[in-house]
N, C-alpha and C positions, 0 to 999 in steps of 0.2 A: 238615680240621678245621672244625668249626661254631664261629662266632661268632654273639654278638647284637649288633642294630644298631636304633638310634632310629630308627622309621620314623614316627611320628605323635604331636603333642603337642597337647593340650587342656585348657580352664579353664572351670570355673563359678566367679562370684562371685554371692550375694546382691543381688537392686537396693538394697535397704533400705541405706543409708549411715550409720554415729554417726560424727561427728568428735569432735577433742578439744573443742570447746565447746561440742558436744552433751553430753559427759560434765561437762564444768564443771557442770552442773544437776544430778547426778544422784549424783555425789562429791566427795568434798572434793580437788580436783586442778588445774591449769590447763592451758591448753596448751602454754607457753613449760613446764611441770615435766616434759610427757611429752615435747615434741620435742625438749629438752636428754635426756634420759636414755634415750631408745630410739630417738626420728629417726619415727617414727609419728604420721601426721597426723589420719588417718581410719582405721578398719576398714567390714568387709562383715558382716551379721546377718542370721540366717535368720528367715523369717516362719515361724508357726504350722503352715502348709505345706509347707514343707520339710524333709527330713534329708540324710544321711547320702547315703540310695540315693539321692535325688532330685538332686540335687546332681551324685552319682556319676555317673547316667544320662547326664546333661548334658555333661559331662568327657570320658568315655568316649564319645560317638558324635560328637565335634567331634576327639576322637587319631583316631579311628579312618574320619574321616571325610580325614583328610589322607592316611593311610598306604594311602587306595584300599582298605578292607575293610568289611564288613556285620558286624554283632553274629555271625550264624552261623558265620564264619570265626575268629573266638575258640579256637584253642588253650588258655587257660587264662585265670582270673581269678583277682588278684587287690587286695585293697582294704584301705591302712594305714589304721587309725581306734581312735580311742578314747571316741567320739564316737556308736557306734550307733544304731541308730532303735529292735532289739531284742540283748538276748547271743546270741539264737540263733531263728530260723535268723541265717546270717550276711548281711552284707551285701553281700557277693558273690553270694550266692545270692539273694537278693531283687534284684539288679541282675540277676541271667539271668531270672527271671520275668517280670521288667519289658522285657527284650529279646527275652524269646518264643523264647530257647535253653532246651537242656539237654545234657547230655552232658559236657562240659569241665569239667576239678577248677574248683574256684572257693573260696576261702576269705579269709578277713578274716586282717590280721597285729595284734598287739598289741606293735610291739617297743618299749614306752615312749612314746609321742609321737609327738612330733618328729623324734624317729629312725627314724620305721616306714617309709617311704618307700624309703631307704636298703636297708633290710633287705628289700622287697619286692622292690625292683630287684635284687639283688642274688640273690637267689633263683629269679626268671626270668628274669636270665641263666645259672644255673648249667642250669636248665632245657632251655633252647635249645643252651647247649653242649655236653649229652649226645646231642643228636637226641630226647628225649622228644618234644616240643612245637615247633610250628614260628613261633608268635608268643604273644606273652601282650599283655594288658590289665591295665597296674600302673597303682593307682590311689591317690590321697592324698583323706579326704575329711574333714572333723570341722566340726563344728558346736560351736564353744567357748564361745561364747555360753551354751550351758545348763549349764556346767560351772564360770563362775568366778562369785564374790562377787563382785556387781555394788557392794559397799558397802568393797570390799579396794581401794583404788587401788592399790594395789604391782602385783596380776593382773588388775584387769578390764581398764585401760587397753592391757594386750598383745595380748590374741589380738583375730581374727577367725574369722569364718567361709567355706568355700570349699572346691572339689576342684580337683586336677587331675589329670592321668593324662598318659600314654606307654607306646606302645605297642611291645614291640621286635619285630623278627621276626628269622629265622636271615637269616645272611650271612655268606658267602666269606671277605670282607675282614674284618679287625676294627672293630668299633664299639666294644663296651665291650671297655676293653684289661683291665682287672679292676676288681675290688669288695672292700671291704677293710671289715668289722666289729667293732668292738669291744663291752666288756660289765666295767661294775664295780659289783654288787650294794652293795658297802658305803657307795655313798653313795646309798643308796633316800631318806633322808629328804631331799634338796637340792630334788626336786619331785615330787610326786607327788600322785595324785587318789584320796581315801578311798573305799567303796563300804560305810560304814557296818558292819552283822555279819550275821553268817551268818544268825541269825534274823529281821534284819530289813534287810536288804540294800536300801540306798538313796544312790545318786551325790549327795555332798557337791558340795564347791568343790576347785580348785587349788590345793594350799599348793607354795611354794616359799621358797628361802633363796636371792634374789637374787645377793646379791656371791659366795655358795661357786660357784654355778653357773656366774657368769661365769667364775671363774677357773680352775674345773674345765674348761672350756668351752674357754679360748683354751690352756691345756697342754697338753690332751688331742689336738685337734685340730690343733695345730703337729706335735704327733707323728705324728699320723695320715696329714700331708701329706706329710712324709719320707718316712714308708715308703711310700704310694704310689708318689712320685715316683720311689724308690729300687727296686722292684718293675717297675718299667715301666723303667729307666735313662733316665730323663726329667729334664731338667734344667728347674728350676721357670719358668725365663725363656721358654719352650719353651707355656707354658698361654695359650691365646689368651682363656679364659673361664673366671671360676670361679662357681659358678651355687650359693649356699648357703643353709641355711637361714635364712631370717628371721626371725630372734629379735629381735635387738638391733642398732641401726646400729653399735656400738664394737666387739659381739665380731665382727662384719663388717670392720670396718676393720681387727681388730689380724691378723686372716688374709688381706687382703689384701696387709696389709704384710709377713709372713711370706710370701707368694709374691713380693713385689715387683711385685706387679701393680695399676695405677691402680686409682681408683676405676671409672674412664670404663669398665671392661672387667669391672667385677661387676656381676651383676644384682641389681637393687636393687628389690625393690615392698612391702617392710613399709611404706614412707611411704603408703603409699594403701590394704593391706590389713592391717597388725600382721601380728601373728603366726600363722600359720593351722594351726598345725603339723605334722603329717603332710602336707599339700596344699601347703606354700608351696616344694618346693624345685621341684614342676611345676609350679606356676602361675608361677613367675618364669622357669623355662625356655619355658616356653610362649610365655608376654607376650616374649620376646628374638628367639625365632625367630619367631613372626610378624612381627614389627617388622622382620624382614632384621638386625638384629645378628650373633645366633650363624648362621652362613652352615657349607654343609655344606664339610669337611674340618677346619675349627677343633677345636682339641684343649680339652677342659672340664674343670676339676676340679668334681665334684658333694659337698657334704658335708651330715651333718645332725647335729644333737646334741640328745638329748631324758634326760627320765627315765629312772631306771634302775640307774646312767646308762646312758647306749647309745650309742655311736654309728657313722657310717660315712661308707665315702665312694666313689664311683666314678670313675673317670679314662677319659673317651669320646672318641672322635671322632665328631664329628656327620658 
């Protein structure tokens, strides 16, 4: 039987830095209002220069540089983003032009956000479990900085900008033991990003309804962790690392007290990037294993939660 297995992780961040009192100039907000209600200290902002692919490029050949492979060795790509540089071609496909392949599927996921990540991973490993493909290049990249009202304190002071990526490839043993997604259309209005009308189709700002989300957010995902746990016959005491989306340091907290797992053992990088969306559950995985925290045989729970709603989760051993 084929499994897939984490064999390479990668990060770009922007150099350009805004802190919270960088933003004190520029909205009406302060920094003691954002590190009480998110735990966000600083984010990362793309210069004029960069997107999506650029970013991605970066991410992708720093995974791909650890797991010992060349862009030509690419079994498949793909890039969660909501965040584009164009709708089309994709930006996966603009990420093989830039690495001077061709031949491998390659496509862009749109599963909501924050959630896309999830849903990319999740897809190539189903990929590698059938023998299709023998590694992929899953990639988180968004650039949110051009997507929220910089004049809304509720949503600029959240996100950032950044990619990361992981690369699986097939393996014997188990890596990802499974991947578990969910989807509930009727709460499309909690957050989501306008694109103006069909006759003049133009990317708005972020609108969100904060408190529904959080509390959609730690329900949702308390369930989400049962059933994984329950699917694997894993007892929650049993997770050496739970590696989650970075949204919010509370809805963080109230899931890791739902595992019973410290803080000391979540990976934690909103405080230095915000929220990056689709990119931050690999850039925080990334930033752990370089660091020698997450060490290989540790067993990870992976979650994300975005628009949609969507969301997911994976249960790995490194």
């Amino acid at each position: 039987m084929n499994y897939s297995k984490i064999i390479g992780t990668g990060g770009y961040l922007p150099k350009r830095v805004l802190t919270n009192f960088d933003l004190e100039k520029i909205v009406d907000t302060s920094n003691e209002w954002i590190v009480e209600r998110t735990g966000i200290h600083q984010r990362h902002v793309c210069e004029d220069n960069e997107s999506a692919v650029t970013m991605a490029e970066q991410a992708g050949l720093r995974a791909l540089e650890m797991a010992g492979l060349k862009p030509k060795d690419v079994g498949m790509i793909i890039i969660a983003s909501t965040t584009p540089q164009l709708i089309f071609p994709s930006t996966a496909c603009l990420l093989q032009e830039r690495f001077g392949i061709s031949g491998c599927p390659a496509f862009d996921l749109n599963a909501s956000a924050c959630a896309g990540f999830m849903y990319a991973f999740s897809i190539a490993d189903q990929y590698i479990r059938t023998g299709a493909i023998k590694n992929a290049l899953v990639i988180g990249s968004e650039v949110m900085s051009r997507v929220v009202d910089w004049n809304d304190r509720s949503t600029c002071v959240l996100f950032g900008d950044g990619a990361g990526a992981v690369v699986l490839g097939a393996s014997k043993e188990p890596g990802v033991l499974s991947t578990h997604l969910h989807a509930d259309g009727m709460h499309k209005d909690v957050l989501y990003l306008p694109l103006g009308n069909s006759k003049s189709p133009n990317l708005e700002s972020v609108k969100m309804i904060g408190n529904q989300l959080f509390k959609l957010a730690v329900t949702n995902l308390g369930d989400l962790f049962d059933e994984t746990l329950a699917a694997n016959n894993v007892d929650k005491h049993q997770i050496d690392w739970l590696v989650p989306h970075q949204a919010n340091i509370r809805i963080i907290q109230a899931m890791a007290k739902k595992l019973d797992i410290p803080m000391e053992r979540v990976t934690i990088t909103l405080d230095k990037q915000g929220n990056t969306s689709s990119a931050s559950i690999p850039l925080s995985l990334d930033e752990a294993v370089r660091d020698g925290r997450i060490k290989p045989g540790q067993l990870l729970m992976m979650e994300g939660f975005g628009g949609g709603l969507a969301w997911g989760s994976a249960l790995v051993r490194y």
